[in-house]
C-alpha positions in Angstrom: -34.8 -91.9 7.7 -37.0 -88.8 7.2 -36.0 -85.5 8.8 -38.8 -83.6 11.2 -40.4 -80.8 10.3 -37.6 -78.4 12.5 -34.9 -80.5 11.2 -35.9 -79.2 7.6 -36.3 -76.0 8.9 -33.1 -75.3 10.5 -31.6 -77.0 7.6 -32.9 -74.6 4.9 -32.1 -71.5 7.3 -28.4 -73.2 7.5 -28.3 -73.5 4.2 -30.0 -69.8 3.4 -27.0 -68.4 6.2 -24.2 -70.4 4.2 -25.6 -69.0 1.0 -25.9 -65.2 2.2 -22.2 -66.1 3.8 -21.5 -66.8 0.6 -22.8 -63.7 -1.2 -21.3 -61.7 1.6 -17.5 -63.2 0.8 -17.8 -62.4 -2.9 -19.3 -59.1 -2.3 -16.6 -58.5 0.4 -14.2 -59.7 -2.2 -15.5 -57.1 -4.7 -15.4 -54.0 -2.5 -11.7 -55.1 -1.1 -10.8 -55.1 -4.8 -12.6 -51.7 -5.6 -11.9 -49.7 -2.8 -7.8 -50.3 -2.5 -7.7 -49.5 -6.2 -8.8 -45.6 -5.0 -6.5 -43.1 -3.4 -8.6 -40.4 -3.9 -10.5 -40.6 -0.4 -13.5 -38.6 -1.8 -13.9 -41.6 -4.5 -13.4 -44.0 -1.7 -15.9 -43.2 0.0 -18.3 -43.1 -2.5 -17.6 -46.3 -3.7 -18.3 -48.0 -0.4 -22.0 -46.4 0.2 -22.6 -47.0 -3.7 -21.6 -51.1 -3.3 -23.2 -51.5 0.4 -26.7 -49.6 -1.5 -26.5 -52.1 -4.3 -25.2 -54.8 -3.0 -26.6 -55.3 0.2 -30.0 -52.6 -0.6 -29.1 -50.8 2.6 -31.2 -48.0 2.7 -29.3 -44.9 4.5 -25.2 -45.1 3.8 -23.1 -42.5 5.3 -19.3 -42.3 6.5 -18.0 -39.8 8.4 -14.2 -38.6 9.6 -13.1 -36.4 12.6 -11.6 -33.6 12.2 -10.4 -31.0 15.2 -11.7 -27.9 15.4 -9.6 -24.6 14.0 -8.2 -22.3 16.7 -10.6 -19.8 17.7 -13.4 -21.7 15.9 -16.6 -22.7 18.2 -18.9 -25.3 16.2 -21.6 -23.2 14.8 -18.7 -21.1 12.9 -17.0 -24.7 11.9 -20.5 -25.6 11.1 -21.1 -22.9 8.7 -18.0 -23.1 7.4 -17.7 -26.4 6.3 -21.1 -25.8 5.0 -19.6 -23.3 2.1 -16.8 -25.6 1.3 -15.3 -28.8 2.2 -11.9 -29.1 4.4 -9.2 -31.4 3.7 -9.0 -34.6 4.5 -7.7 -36.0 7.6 -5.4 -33.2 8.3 -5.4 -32.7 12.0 -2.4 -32.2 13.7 -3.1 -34.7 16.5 -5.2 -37.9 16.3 -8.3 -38.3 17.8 -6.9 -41.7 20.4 -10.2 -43.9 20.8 -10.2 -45.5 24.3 -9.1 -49.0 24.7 -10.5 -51.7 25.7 -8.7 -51.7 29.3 -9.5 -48.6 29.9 -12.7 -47.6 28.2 -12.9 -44.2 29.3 -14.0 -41.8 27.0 -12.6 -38.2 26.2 -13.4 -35.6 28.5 -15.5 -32.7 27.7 -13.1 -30.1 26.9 -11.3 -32.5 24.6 -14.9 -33.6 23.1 -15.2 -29.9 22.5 -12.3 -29.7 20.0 -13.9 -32.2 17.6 -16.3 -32.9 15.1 -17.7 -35.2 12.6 -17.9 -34.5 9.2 -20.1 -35.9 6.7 -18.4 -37.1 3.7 -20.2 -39.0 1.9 -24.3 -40.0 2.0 -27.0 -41.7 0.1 -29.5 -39.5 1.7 -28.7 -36.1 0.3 -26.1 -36.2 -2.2 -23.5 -32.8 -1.8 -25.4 -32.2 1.7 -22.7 -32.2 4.3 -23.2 -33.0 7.8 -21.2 -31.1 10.8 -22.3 -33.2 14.4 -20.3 -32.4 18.1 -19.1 -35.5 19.6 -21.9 -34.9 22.4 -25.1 -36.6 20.8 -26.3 -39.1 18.6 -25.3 -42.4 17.8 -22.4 -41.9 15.4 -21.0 -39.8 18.2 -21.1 -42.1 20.8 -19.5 -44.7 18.5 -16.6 -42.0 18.1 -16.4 -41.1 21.8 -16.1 -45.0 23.1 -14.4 -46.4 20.0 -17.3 -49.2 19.6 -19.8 -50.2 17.2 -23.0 -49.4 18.2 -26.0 -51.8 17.0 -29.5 -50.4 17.7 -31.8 -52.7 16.5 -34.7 -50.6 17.0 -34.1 -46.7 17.3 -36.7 -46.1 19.4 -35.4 -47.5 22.3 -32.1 -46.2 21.9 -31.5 -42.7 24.3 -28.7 -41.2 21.7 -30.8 -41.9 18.4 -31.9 -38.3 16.9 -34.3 -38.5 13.7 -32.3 -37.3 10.0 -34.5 -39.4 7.9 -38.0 -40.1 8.7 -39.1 -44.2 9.0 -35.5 -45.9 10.2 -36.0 -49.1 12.2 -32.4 -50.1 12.6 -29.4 -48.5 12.8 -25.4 -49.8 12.5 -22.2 -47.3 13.4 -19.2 -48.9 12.6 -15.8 -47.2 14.6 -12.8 -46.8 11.9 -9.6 -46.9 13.6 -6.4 -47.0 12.7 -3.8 -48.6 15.8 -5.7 -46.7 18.1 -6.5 -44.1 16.0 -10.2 -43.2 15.0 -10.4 -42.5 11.7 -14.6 -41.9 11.5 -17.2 -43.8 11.8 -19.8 -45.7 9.2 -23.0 -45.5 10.2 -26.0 -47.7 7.8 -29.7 -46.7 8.7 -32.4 -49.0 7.7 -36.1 -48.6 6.9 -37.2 -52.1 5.3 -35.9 -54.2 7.5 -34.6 -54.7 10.8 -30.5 -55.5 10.8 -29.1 -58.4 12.5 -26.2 -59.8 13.5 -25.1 -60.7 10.6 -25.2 -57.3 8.9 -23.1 -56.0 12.1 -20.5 -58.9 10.9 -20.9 -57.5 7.4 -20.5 -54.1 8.3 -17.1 -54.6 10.7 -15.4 -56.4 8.2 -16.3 -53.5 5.1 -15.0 -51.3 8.3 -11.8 -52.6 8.3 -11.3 -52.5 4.7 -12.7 -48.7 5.0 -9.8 -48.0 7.3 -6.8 -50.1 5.3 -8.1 -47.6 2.7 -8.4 -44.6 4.1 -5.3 -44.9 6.2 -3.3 -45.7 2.5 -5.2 -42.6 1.0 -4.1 -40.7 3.8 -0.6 -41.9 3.6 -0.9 -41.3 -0.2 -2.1 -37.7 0.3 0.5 -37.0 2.8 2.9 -37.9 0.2 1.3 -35.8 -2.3 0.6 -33.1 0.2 4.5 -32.9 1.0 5.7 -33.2 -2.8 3.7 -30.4 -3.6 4.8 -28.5 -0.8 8.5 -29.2 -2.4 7.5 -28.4 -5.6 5.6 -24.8 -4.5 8.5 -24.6 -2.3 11.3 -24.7 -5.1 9.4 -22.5 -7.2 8.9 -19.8 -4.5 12.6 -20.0 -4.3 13.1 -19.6 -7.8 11.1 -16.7 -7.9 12.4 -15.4 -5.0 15.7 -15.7 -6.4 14.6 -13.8 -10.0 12.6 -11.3 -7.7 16.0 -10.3 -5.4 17.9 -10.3 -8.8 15.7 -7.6 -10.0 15.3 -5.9 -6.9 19.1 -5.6 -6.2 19.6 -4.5 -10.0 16.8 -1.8 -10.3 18.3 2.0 -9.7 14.6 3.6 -9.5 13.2 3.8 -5.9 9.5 4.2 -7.2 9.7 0.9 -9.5 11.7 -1.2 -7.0 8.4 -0.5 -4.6 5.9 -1.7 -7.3 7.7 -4.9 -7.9 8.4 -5.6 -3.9 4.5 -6.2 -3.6 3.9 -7.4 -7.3 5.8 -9.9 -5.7 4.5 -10.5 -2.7 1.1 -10.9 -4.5 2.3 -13.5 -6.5 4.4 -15.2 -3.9 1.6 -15.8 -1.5 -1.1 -16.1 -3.8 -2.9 -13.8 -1.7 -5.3 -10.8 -3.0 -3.7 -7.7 -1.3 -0.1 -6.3 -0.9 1.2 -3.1 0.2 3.9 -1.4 1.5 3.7 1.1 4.6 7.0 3.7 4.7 7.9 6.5 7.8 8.0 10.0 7.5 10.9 12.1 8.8 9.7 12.6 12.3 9.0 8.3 12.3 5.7 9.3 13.4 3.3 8.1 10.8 3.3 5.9 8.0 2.5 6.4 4.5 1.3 3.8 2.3 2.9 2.8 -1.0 2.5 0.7 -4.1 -0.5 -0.8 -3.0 -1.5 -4.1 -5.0 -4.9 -5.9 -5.2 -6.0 -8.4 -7.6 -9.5 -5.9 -7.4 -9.9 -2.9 -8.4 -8.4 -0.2 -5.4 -11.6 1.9 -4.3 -9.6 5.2 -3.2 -12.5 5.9 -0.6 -11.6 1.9 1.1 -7.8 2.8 0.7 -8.0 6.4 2.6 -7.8 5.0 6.0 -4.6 3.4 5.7 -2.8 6.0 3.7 -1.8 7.8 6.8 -1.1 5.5 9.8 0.4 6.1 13.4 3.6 4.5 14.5 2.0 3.2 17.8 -1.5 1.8 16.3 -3.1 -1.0 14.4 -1.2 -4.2 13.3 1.0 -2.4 10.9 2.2 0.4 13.6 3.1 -2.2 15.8 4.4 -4.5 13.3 7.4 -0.9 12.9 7.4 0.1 16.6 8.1 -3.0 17.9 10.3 -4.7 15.1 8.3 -8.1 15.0 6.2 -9.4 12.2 2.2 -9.9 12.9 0.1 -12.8 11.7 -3.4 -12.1 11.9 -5.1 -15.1 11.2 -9.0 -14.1 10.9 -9.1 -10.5 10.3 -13.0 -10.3 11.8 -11.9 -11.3 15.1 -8.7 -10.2 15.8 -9.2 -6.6 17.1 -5.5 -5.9 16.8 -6.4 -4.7 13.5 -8.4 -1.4 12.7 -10.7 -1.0 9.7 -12.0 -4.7 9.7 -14.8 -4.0 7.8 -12.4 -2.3 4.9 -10.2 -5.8 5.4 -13.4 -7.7 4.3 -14.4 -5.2 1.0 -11.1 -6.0 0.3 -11.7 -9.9 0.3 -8.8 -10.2 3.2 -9.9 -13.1 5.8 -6.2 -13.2 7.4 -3.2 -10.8 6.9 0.6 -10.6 7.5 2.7 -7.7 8.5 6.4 -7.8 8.2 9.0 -5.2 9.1 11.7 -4.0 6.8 14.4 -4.3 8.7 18.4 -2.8 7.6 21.0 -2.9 10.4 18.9 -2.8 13.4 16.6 0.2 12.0 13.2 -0.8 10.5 12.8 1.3 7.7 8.9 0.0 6.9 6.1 -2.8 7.1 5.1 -5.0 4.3 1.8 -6.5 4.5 0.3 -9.1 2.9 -3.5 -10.0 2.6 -5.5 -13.3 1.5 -9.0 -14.2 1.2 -8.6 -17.3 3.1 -8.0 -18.0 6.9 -5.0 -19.2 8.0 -3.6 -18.8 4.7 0.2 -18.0 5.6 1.9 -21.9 6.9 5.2 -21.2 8.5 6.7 -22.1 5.3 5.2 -19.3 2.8 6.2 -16.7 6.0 9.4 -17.8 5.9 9.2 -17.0 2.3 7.9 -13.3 2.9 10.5 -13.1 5.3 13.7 -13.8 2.9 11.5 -11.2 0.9 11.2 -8.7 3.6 14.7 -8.7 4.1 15.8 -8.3 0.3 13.2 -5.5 -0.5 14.9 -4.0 2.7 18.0 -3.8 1.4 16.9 -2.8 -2.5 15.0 0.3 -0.2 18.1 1.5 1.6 20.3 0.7 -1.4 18.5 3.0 -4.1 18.1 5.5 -0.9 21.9 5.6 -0.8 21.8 5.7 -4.8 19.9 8.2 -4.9 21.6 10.1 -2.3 24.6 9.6 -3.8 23.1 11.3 -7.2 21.9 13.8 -5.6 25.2 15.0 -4.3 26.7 14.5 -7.4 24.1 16.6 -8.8 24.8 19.6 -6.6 28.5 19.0 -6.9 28.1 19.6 -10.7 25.8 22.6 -9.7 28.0 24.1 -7.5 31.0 23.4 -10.3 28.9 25.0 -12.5 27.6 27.8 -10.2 31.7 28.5 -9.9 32.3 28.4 -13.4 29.5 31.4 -13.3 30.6 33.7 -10.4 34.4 33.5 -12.4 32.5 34.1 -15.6 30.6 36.9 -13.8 34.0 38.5 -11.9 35.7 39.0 -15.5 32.9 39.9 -17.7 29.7 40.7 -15.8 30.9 42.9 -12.9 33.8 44.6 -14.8 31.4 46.9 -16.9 29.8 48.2 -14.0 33.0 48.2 -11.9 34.5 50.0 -14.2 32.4 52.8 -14.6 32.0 52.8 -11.2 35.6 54.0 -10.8 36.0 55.9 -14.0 33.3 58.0 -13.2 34.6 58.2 -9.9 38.4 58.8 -11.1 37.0 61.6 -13.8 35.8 63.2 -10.0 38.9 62.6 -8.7 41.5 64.1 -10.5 39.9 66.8 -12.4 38.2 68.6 -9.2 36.0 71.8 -10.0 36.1 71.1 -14.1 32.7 70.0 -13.8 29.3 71.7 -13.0 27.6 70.3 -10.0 24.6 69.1 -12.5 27.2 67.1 -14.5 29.1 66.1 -10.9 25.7 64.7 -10.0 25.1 63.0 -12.8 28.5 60.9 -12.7 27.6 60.1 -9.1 24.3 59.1 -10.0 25.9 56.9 -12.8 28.2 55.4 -10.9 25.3 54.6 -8.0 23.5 52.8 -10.9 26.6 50.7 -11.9 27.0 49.7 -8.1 23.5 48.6 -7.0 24.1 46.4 -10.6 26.8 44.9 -9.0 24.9 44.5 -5.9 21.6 42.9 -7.7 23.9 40.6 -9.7 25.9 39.5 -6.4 22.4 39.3 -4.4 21.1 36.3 -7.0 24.9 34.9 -6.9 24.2 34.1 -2.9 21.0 33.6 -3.5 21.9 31.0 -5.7 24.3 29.5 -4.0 21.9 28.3 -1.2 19.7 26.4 -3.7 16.3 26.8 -1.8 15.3 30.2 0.3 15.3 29.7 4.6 12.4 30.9 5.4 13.3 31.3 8.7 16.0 34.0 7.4 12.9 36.3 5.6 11.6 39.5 7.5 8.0 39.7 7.3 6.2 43.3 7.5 3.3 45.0 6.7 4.4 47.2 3.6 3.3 49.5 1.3 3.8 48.6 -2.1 3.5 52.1 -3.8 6.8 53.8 -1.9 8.3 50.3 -2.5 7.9 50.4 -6.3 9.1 54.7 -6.4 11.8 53.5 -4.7 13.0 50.6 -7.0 12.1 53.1 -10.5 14.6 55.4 -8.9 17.5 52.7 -8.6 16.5 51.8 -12.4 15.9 55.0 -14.2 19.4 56.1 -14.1 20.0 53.2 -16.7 17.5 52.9 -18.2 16.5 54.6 -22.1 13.0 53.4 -22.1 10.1 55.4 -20.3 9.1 53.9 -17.4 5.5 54.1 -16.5 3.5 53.0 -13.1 0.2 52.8 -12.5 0.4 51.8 -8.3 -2.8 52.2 -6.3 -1.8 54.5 -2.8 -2.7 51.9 0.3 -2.1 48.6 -1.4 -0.5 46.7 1.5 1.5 43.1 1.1 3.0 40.5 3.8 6.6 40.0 2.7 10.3 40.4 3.1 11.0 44.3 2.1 14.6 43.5 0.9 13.3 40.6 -1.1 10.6 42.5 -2.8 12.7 44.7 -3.8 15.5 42.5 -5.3 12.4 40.3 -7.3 10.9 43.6 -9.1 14.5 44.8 -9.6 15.2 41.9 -11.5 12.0 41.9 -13.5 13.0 45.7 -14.6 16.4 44.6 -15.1 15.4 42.4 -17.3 12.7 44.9 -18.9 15.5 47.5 -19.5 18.0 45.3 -20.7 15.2 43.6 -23.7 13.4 46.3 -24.3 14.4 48.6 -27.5 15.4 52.0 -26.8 13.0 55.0 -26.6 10.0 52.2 -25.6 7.8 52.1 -22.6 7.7 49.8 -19.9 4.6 49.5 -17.7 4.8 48.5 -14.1 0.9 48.2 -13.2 0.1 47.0 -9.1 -3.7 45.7 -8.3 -5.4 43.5 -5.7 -7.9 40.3 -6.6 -11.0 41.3 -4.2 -11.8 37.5 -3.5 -8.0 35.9 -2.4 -6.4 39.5 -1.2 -3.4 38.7 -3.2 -1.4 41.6 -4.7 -0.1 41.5 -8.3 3.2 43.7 -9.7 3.6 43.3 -13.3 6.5 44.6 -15.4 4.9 44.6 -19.0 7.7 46.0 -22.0 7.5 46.3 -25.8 10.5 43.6 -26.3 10.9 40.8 -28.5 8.7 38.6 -26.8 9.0 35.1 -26.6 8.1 31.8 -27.8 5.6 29.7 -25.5 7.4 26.5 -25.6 10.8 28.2 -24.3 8.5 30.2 -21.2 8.3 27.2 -19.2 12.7 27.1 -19.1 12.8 30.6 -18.1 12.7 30.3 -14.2 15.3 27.6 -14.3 18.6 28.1 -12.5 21.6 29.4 -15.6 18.9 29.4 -18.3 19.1 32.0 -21.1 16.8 31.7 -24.6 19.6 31.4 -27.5 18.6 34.7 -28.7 20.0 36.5 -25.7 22.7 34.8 -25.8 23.6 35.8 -29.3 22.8 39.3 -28.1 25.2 41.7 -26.2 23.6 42.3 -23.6 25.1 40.7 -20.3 23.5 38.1 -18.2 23.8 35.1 -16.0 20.6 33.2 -16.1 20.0 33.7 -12.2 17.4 36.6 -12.1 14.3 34.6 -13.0 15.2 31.9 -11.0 15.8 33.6 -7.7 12.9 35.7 -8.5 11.0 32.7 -8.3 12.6 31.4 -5.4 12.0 34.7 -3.2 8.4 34.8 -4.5 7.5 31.2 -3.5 9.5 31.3 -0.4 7.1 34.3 0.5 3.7 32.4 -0.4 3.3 34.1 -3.8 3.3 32.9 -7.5 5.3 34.4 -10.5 4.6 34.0 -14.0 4.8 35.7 -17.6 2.6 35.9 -20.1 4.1 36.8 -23.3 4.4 36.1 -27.8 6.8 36.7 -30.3 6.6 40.6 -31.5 4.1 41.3 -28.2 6.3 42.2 -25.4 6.3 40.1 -22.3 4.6 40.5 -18.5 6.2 39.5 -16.2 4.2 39.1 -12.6 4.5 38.0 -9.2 1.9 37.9 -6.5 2.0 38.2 -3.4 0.0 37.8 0.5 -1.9 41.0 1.7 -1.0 41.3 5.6 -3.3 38.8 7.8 -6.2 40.7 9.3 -5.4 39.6 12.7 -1.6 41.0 12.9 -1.1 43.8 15.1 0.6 45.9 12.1 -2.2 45.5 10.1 -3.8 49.1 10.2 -7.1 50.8 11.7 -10.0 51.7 10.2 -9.6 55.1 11.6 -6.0 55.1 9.5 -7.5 53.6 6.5 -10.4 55.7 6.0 -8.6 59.0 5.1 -6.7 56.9 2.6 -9.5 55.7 0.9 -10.9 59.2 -0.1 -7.4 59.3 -2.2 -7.6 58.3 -5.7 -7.3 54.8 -6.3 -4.2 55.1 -9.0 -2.0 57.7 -9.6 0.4 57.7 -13.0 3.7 58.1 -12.5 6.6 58.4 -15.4 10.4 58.1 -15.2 
């Protein structure tokens, strides 16, 4: 019996379906086979748009995953972001639940809001990378309803927006995983119109797409968290070595450099620094700064000097708390954002430095990524927060503690001085002091009044000795000058200078020559003054070889007002590399020492005390076989203090000549 004409028709079309059906299975076979082989989701999907192109010669292959939204992200910033660089896979905190078929109510719109679709993989644009709201288009719809859409022909389809020109047909394919949507596969084609058969095709490769990417998620997961462990361990490790050598260290300055060396290494980050109080708690200064670029002093400027009360890291100390600042262009806790950004910081972490309740400073902690401290590295940074706070306040104490050893040894040595000075430096003068004074005593009327006189005189000279050499004793024995103790004046240095030459001449066997402008005026302590040039004379008289000449010269600089007194003598001299010792507290050059004469080492140094302490400068300038200058300058009197004198006073003195010579 023949068939009819439709017989033989449906027969070859049942035939051509069982074949394709056939094709189909194998092909299904083959991409089952390829795709559970990958764990790599990136490969994955690949794979499938590369098999369903050459397989099946669909034109337009894409697949697409959800992915929320980061926190303060809308979806042109998400947009542009993931335009620069790709996001991790499937990494949201919560899943996006596709509606079921009970109840096939989709999202509303503020949850819609908090999602988008990524492109990951595409035969249209290779690397291109889609970003599409969960609002229009077809793939979205699919995503909001959890259903496969099948548009025969896109024109007549409300949702279908145009990506690539000439499409007829278009299939979206939901992945999800137990109620879970994974993303969506969407095949555009522009040959030929799909059927039902290619929406067959297309859910069962859509199921095998989601086994997959569900095990590569799983597999990542695993990955993610043994990595984690790993970076975990060695943070520990490190942090371990790093509170080893923090603990160990004795030098304040190099415990600071490696508290953010480490902090930069530990967080991977590109900037660390460290933010310390001053005395009054009322600004911070910063310290040890790190950056993996170079540190443009102009960019660092603002944050070398920071209030208590402002800005992440002031709050970060007032209020005892760290600060996480996730994007540092939007959060306006933090000042400077623009200097963040030179810097290459896109989120930032301040953490106080806490020891016993008292927060002794802020570490903070920069990195070019947003979001870039998980509660784990902070944790981290905590642990070493809390160590470098402890290495801080322990080399604090240390060097506390060596400091007061220091002064102890000072003062032990300052005692070993005065009992040094009591039985060799003031007995000389002491005793002529009373054997001039005895001599008076019990031979009265033996001696002329001229040779009375004279032993009086002597014996004044032995006692202001005594006094000068007591004076630098308690000078000495403060260790810096109060200025609050100094008695500033107006005075005139000429009567000031005659009256120290007459205190000195009656010792001294050198001639003593001054050159002293009349109506030179200084701002200092009289008292002071006077003990500083006393010592530099001393120390001229005692040096100088007998029968020589010591000069004491006085001028003024026209441009700073200051007024210089130098001692100059015809001495030994001495060496320039043993100048720079002389203004130290006990020092004395070994050829003094060798020599008779007496000394404790203290004038220079409280001459230098009194002269700083006053606003001036002291110095010497001096060579072997040249004699030595010694010189200290100091303030004239403000113009606007009430002392200073008239113009109707200072005109008569300036028809006087400017210098007079005077000789002792």
């Amino acid at each position: 019996m023949t068939r009819s004409s439709d017989d033989l028709k449906e027969h070859v079309a049942e035939l051509g379906r069982e074949a394709r059906a056939s094709v189909n299975l194998r092909a299904l076979t083959a991409i089952s086979r390829l795709i559970n082989s990958q764990l790599d989701p990136q490969e994955l999907c690949n794979t499938i748009i590369t098999l369903l192109q050459q397989r099946f010669a669909y034109d337009y292959v894409s697949v697409f995953t959800i992915e929320a939204l980061a926190p303060g992200k809308d979806f042109d910033e998400a947009g542009a972001d993931e335009s620069r660089a790709g996001r991790s896979w499937l990494t949201s905190n919560t899943p996006f639940r596709a509606p079921r078929p009970e109840a096939p109510l989709p999202p509303d719109a503020p949850e819609l809001d908090r999602w988008r679709l990524i492109q990951r993989a595409t035969t249209t644009v290779p690397g291109a990378r889609r970003v599409l709201p969960l609002t229009r288009g077809v793939v979205a719809r699919t995503a909001r309803h959890g259903l496969a859409a099948f548009v025969e022909d896109v024109t007549k389809d409300p949702d279908y927006f145009t990506y690539v020109t000439d499409v007829l047909s278009e299939i979206a394919i939901p992945l999800i995983h137990r109620h879970e949507l994974l993303g969506v596969l969407n095949v555009e084609s522009a040959q030929r119109r799909l059927d039902e058969s290619d929406l067959a095709l297309l859910e069962a490769v859509g199921d095998l797409l989601t086994v997959a990417l569900h095990n590569a998620r799983l597999y990542w997961q695993a990955q993610h968290e043994r990595d984690a462990a790993q970076r975990s361990t060695m943070q520990l490790v490190a942090l371990h070595k790093v509170g080893h050598h923090l603990l160990s260290e004795q030098h304040l300055s190099a415990i600071l450099e490696q508290i953010t060396s480490a902090a930069l290494e530990l967080s991977d980050g590109v900037y660390a620094a460290l933010h310390l109080p001053d005395a009054a708690q009322k600004e911070l200064a910063l310290v040890a700064p790190r950056s993996i670029r170079p540190l443009d002093a102009e960019m660092l400027e603002p944050y070398t000097r920071q209030k208590t009360d402002r800005g992440v890291v002031g709050r970060c100390f007032a209020e005892a708390i760290a600060i996480y600042v996730e994007d540092t262009q939007q959060d306006e806790r933090l000042e400077n954002r623009q200097n963040a950004l030179g810097f290459g910081i896109n989120c930032l972490l301040a953490l106080p430095l806490v020891v016993e309740d008292e927060v002794i400073g802020v570490l903070s902690v920069g990195h070019s990524e947003q979001d870039a401290f998980p509660p784990q590295l902070q944790q981290v940074l905590v642990i070493l927060a809390d160590t470098a706070a402890i290495a801080i306040q322990r080399a604090r104490l240390d060097e506390a503690l060596e400091a007061a050893l220091a002064q102890a040894q000072e003062l032990g040595q300052l005692k070993d001085h005065v009992l040094l000075m009591a039985s060799h430096e003031l007995r000389t003068p002491l005793t002529a002091v009373l054997g001039f004074l005895e001599l008076l005593s019990d031979y009265p009327g033996s001696f002329s009044e001229e040779r009375a006189r004279a032993f009086l005189s002597r014996a004044r000279s032995a006692s202001e000795e005594m006094v000068l050499l007591l004076g630098n004793i308690l000078d000495a024995t403060r260790g810096e000058l109060d200025r609050a103790s100094l008695v500033f004046q107006q005075i005139e240095v000429a009567p000031l200078v005659q009256q120290v030459l007459t205190l000195i001449s009656a010792r001294a066997r050198q001639r003593l020559i001054s050159t002293v402008p009349d109506g030179l005026l200084i701002w200092a302590d009289e008292v002071k003054t006077q003990q500083v040039l006393l010592n530099l004379l001393s120390n001229a008289v005692k040096y100088s070889p007998p029968r020589s000449q010591i000069y004491i010269e006085v001028s003024q600089e026209e441009v700073s007002g200051l007024v210089t007194i130098s001692v100059r003598d015809e001495g030994p001299g001495i060496a320039l590399e043993e100048q720079p010792r002389l203004f130290q507290k006990f020092v004395r050059l070994n050829d003094a020492i060798n020599m008779t004469v007496r000394g404790t080492g203290l004038g220079l140094y409280i001459s230098r005390i009194l002269v700083e302490g006053m606003g001036g400068q002291i110095g010497l300038r001096s060579a072997p076989g040249e004699g030595s200058t010694f010189w200290f300058s100091l303030p004239a009197p403000p113009a606007q203090h009430p002392a200073q004198e008239t113009a109707d006073e200072a005109a008569p003195r300036a028809q006087t000549p400017p210098a007079k010579r005077r000789e002792g």
